[in-house]
C-alpha positions as CSV (number, residue, x, y, z in Angstrom):
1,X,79.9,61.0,-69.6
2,X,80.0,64.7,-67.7
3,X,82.7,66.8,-68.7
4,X,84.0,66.8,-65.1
5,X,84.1,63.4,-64.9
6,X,85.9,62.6,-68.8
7,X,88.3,65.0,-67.5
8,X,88.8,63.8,-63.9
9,X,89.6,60.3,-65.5
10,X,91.9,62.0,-68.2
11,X,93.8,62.8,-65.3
12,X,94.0,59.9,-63.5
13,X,94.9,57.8,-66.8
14,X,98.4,60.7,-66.7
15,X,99.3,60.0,-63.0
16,X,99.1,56.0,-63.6
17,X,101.4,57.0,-65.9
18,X,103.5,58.6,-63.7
19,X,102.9,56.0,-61.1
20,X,103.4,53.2,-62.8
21,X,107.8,54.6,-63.6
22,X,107.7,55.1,-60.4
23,X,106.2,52.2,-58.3
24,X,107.5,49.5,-60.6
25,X,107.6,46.3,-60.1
26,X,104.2,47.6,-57.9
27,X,101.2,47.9,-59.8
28,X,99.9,52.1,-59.2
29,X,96.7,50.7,-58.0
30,X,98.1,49.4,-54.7
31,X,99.4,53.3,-54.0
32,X,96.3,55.0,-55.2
33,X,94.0,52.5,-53.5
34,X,95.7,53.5,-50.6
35,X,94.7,57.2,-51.3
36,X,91.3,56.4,-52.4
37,X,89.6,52.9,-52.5
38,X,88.0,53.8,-55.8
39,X,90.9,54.5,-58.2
40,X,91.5,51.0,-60.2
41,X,91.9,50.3,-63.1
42,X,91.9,46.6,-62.8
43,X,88.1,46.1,-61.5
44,X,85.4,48.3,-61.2
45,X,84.7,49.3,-57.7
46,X,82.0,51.2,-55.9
47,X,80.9,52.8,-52.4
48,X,78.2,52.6,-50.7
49,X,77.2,56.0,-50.0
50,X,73.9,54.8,-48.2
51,X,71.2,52.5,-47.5
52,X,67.7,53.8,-47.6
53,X,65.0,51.6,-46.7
54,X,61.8,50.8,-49.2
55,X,59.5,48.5,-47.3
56,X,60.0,46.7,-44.0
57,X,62.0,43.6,-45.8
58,X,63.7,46.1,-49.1
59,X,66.0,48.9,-48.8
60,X,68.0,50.9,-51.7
61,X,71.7,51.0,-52.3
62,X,73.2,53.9,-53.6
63,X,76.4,53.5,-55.0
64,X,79.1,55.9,-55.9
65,X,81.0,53.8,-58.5
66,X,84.8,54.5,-59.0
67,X,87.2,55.0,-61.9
68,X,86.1,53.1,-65.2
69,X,82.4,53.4,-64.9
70,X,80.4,55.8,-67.6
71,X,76.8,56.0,-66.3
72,X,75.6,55.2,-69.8
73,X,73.5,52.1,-68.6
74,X,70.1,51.5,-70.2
75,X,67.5,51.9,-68.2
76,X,65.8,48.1,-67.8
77,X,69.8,46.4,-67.1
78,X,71.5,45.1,-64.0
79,X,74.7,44.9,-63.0
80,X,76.9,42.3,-60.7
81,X,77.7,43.4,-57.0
82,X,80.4,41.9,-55.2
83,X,80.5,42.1,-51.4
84,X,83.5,40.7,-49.2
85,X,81.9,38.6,-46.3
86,X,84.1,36.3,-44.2
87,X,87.3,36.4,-46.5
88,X,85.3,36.0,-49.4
89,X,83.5,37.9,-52.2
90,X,79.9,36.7,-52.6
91,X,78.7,38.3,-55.8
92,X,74.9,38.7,-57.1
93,X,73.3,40.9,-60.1
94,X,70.6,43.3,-59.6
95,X,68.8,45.4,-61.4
96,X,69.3,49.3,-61.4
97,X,66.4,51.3,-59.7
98,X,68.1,54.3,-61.0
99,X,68.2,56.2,-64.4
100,X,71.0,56.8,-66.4
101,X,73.3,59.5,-65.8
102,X,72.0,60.7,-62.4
103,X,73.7,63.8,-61.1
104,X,75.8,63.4,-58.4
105,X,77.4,60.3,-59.8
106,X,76.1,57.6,-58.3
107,X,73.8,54.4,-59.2
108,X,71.0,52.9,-57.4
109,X,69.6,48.9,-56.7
110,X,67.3,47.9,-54.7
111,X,67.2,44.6,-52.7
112,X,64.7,42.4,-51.2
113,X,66.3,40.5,-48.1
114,X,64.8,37.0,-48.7
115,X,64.3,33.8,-46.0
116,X,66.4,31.8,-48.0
117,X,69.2,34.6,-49.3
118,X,72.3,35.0,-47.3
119,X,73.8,37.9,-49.5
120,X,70.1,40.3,-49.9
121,X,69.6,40.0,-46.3
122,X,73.0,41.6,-46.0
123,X,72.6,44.0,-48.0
124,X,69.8,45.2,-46.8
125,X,70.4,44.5,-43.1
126,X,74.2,44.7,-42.7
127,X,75.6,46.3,-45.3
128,X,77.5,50.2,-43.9
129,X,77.9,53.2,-45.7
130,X,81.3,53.9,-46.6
131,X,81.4,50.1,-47.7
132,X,83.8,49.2,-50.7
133,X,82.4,46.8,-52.7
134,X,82.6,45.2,-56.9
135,X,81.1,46.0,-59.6
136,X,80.5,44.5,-62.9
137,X,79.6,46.5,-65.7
138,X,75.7,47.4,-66.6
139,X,74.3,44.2,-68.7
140,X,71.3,42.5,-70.1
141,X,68.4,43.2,-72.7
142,X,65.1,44.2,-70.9
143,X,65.7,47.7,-72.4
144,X,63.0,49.8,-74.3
145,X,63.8,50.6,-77.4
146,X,64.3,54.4,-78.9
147,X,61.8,56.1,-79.1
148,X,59.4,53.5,-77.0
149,X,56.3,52.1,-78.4
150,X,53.4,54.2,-78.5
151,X,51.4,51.9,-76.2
152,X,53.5,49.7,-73.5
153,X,52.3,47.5,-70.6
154,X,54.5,46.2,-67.7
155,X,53.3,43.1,-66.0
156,X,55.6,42.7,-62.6
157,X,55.6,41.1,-59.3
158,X,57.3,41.8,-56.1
159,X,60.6,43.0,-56.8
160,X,60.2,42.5,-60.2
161,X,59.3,45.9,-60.2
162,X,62.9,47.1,-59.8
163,X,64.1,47.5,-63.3
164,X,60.9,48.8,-64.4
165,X,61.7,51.6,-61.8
166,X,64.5,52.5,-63.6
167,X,62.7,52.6,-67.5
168,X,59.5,54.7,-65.9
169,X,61.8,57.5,-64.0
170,X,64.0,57.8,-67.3
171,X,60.6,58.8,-68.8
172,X,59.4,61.3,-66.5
173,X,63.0,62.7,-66.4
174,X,62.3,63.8,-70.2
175,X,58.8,64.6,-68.8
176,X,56.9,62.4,-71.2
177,X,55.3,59.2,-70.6
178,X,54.1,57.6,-73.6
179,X,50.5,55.2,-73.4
180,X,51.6,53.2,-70.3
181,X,49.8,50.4,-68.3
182,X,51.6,48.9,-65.0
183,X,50.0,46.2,-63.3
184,X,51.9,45.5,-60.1
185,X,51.3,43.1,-57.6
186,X,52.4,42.3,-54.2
187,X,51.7,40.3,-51.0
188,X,50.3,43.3,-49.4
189,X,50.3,46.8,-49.5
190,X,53.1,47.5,-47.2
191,X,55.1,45.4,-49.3
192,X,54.6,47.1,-52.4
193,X,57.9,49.1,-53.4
194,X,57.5,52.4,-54.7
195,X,54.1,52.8,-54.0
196,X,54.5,56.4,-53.0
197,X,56.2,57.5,-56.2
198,X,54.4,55.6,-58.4
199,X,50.9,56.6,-57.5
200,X,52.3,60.0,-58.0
201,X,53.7,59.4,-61.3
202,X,49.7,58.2,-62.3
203,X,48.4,61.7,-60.6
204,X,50.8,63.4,-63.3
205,X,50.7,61.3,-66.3
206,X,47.0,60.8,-67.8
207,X,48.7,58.5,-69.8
208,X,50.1,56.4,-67.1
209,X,47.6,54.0,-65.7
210,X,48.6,52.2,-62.3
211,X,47.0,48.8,-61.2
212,X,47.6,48.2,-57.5
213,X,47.6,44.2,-57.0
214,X,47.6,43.0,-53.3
215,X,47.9,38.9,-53.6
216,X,46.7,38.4,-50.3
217,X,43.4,40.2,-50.5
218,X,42.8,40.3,-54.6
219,X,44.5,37.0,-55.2
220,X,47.1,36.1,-58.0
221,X,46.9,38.3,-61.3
222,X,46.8,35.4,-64.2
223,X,47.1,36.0,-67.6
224,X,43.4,35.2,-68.5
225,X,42.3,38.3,-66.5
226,X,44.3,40.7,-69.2
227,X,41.2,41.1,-71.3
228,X,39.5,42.2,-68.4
229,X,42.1,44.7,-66.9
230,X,43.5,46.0,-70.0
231,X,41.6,44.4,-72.9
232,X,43.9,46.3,-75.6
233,X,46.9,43.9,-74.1
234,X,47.3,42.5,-77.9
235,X,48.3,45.9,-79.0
236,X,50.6,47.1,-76.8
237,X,54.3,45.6,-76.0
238,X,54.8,43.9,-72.8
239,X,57.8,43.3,-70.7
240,X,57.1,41.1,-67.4
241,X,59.4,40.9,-64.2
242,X,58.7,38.5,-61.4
243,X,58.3,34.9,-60.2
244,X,59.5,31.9,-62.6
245,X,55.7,30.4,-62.4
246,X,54.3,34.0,-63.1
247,X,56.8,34.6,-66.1
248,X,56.1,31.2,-67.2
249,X,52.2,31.2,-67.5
250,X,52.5,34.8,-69.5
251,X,55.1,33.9,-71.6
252,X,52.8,30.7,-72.8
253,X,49.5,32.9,-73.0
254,X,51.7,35.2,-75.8
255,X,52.5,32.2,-77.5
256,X,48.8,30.5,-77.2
257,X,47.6,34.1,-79.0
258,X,50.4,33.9,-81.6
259,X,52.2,37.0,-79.7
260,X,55.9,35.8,-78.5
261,X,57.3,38.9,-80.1
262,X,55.0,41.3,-77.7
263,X,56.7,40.2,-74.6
264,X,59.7,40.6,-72.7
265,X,60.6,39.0,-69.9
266,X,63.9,39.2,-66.9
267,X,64.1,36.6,-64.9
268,X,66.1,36.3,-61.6
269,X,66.8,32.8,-61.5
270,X,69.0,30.7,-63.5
271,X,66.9,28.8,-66.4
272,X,68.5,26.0,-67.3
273,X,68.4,24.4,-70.9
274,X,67.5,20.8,-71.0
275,X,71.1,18.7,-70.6
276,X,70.1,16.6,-72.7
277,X,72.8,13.4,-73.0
278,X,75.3,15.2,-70.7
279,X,77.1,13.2,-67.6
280,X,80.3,11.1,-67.3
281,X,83.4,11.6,-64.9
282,X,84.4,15.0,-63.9
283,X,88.0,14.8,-62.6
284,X,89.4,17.9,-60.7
285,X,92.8,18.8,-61.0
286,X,95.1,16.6,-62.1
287,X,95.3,13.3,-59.7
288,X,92.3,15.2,-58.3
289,X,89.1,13.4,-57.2
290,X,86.7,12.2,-59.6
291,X,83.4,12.0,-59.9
292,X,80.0,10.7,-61.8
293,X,78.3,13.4,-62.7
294,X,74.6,13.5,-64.7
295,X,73.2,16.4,-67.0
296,X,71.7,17.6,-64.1
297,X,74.5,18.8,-61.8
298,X,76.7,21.1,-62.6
299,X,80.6,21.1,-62.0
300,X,80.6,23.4,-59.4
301,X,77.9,21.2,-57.5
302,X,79.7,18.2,-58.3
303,X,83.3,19.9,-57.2
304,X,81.1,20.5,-54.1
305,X,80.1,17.0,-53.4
306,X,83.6,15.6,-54.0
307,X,85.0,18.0,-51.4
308,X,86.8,20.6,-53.6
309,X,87.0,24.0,-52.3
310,X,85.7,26.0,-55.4
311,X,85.6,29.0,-55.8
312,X,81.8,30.8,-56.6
313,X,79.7,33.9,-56.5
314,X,76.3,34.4,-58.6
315,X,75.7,30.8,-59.3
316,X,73.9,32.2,-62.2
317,X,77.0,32.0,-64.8
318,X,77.2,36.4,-64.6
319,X,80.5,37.3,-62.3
320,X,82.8,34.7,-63.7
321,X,84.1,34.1,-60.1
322,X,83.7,30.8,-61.0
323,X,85.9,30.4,-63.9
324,X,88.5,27.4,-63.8
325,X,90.3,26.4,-67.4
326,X,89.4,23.1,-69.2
327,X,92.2,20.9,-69.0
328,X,90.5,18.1,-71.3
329,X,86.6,16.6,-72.0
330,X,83.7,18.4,-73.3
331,X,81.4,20.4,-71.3
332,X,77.9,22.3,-71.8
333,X,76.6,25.5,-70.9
334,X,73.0,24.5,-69.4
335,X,71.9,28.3,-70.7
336,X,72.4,28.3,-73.9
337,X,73.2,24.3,-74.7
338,X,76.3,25.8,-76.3
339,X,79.7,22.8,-76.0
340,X,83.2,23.5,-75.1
341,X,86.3,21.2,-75.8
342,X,89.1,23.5,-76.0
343,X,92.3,22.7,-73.6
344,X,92.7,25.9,-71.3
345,X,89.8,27.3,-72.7
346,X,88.0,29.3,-69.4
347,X,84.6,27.7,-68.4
348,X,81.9,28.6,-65.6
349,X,81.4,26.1,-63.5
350,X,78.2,27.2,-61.8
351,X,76.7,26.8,-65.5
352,X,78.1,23.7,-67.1
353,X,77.8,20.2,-67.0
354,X,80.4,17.2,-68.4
355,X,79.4,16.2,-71.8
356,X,81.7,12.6,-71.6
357,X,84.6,12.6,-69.5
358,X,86.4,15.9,-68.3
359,X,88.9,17.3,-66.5
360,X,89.3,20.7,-64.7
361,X,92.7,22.9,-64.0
362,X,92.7,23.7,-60.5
């Protein structure tokens, strides 16, 4: 962390202090939000300082996080953002764009409105400067190790291309760029985010080799055309960003070559594990209504169907808005198959399915 900014929290952390004797039984943070929107200790917050558009359909936030945050994110991890719409908080992850520690103190993602997204149009298309919104802290593996591979390759499609942003402008900050291939694709050229910078970054770096990939004129980039675009793909680590089907196909071509440990892959969708002999009765609150459930749905679908208003965000098990205490039964997380039986024990709904008969504290 800066030196301005360990020292601008040290004295914030004093006048809590302070606060705190003097605003009791109030909690400081409803006086110094009042002062400034982004000193709280309780949740991380942030500001939208603006919104810079990418492509016709994609536009960059840049975020000036408040008290808490250290800017010591990996480059490759996402964090949550939670935006009040309506009376509620909708959250969603997405990946940084930006490097670590940018001057100026602020973070950047970049969205994709989509047909069938309600909180990425909004962002994109409705979202103000000035706008107070939450944060959840940077998470999430599809980091590069230190120092990176000698030889890397980047396989991404549409806006999987977003974390990768931030991995390849944390290189040319230290103004190296090891043996890199990208192959990028998009619908069309006007589509394509970053095209600008990135066919800059291939003017620079000899090292840096840049496949444009325009589906709708070149067609899809499958994994049996690797030996022809970069037929040394066997020695160089991979990480892949896009579609499910896309990250599905290459993931099994590593395996078919015996090569699962040369890939690694983010995916933006929940991918469930398989629930297996889940179901049974899911009861919510007590006296609550009740009902069948398979290993399919989860609780927070089912509370849905049954007419409970329950409270959500991600859907994705990341923001925990969705957290309600077990009152009895068993219950799986579809991620990770893990089980949970433990009375008052916190469970996410959005990820987890009755295993047997269960009951939730609402």
């Amino acid at each position: 962390m800066p030196d301005s900014l360990i020292a601008r929290s040290r004295v914030l952390r004093n006048v809590r202090r302070v606060g705190k004797a003097l605003t009791t039984p109030l909690h400081p943070d409803d006086y110094f939000s009042l002062v400034n929107p982004l000193w709280s200790a309780r949740e991380l917050r942030g500001r939208i300082e603006r919104v810079d558009p990418v492509t016709e359909r994609a536009a960059t936030l840049v975020i000036r996080p408040g008290w808490g945050w250290t800017f010591d994110h990996q480059p490759g991890q996402y964090i949550g953002i939670g935006v009040e719409i309506g009376g509620r908080f909708h959250w969603r992850s997405y990946s940084l764009s930006s490097p670590p520690l940018v001057e100026g103190g602020t973070v950047s993602i970049t969205v994709k409105a989509m047909p069938e997204g309600f909180l990425s149009d909004h962002l994109v298309n409705g979202l103000e400067p000035g706008t107070i919104v939450r944060l959840a802290a940077p998470q999430g593996d599809f980091t590069v190790p230190e120092p990176p591979p000698a030889k890397m390759l980047f396989v991404v499609g549409g806006s999987g291309i977003t974390p990768v942003m931030s991995i390849l402008r944390t290189l040319d900050r230290r103004d190296h760029l090891p043996d890199v291939v990208l192959v990028y694709s998009a619908l069309r050229e006007s589509e394509m985010m970053f095209l600008y910078e990135l066919r800059v970054l291939a003017l620079r770096y000899p090292t840096f080799t840049f496949h444009e990939r325009f589906t709708d004129t070149d067609g899809m980039f499958t994994a049996d055309q690797l030996d022809d675009l970069v037929p040394d793909w066997r020695d160089r680590e991979t990480w892949a960003c896009g579609p499910g089907p896309m990250l599905d196909a290459f993931t099994e071509h590593y395996e078919e070559q015996g090569l699962e440990e040369n890939i690694h892959v983010e995916r933006f969708t929940l991918q469930r594990a398989d629930g297996g002999d889940a179901g049974g009765t899911a009861t919510f609150g007590a006296g609550g209504p009740t009902v069948e459930v398979d290993g399919a749905e989860t609780l927070l679908e089912a509370g849905e169907r049954a007419g409970v208003n329950m409270l959500f965000g991600c859907r994705m098990g990341i923001c925990h808005t969705c957290d309600v205490p077990l009152a009895s039964g068993r219950v799986r997380d579809l991620r990770s198959g893990d089980e949970h039986a433990e009375p008052g024990e916190y469970i996410q709904t959005c990820v987890s399915v009755a295993v047997g008969d269960c009951t939730l504290s609402l």
